[in-house]
N, C-alpha and C positions, 0 to 999 in steps of 0.2 A: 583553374579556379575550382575551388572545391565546394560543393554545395551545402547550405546550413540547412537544417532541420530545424525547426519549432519543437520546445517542447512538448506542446498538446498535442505535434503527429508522432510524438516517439511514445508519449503515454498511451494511442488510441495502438499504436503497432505493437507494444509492451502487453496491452488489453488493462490499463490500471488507471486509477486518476492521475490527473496530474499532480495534487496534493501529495498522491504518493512520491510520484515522481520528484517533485520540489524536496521530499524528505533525502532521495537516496542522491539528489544530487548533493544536495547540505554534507552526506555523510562521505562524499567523493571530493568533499571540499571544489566544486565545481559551482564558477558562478554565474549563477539565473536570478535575477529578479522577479519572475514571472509565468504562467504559464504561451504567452507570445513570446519568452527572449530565444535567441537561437542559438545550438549545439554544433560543433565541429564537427566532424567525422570522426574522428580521433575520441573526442567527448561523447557522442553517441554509442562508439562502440564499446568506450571505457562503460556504460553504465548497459548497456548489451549482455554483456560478459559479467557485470554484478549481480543484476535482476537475473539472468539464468542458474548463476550460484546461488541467489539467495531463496530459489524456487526451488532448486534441489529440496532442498533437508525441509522438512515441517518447524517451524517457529514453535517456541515453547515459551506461552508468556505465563512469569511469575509473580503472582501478587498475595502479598502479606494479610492476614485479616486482623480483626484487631485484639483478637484473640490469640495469636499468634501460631495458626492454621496455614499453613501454605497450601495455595489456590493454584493449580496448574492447568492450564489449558492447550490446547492444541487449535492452532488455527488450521481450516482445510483448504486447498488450493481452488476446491468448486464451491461455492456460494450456499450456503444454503439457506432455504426459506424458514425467517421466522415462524414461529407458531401462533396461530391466530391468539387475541385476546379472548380471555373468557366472554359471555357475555353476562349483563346484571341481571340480578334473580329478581324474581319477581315479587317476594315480600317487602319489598325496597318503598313500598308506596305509602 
């Protein structure tokens, strides 16, 4: 008998949301309703094996302005800390 996985323990072992997770099964055509439904062995490793491709290469997302400026970013695999908000000046009164 082969043991099922939960997706929220393959997302926490992945280190990702589960949201995320829900996307790359979508794109595995693998079906989850949910972050409780449960992965095969076989399904776990299939998305094992994607998530570590898809950590390889840096993601380059492209978005159009309206201007017609292309906007390229680079996501980074460490998190980084937003920057505080300014805070309001004090002539504001």
């Amino acid at each position: 008998m082969s043991i099922r996985l939960r997706v929220r323990d393959l997302a926490t072992e992945l280190d990702i949301s589960s949201k995320d997770l829900m996307t790359i099964l979508r794109e595995l055509r693998i079906p989850a309703k949910s972050h409780m439904s449960s992965l095969t062995d076989e399904e776990a490793d299939q998305v094992r094996s994607h998530h570590r491709n898809r950590s390889a290469e840096p993601q380059v997302v492209e978005t159009r302005a309206t201007s017609g400026v292309i906007v390229r970013k680079r996501h980074r695999a460490a998190a980084v800390e937003a920057p505080s908000a300014p805070e309001a000046s004090a002539g504001d009164t």
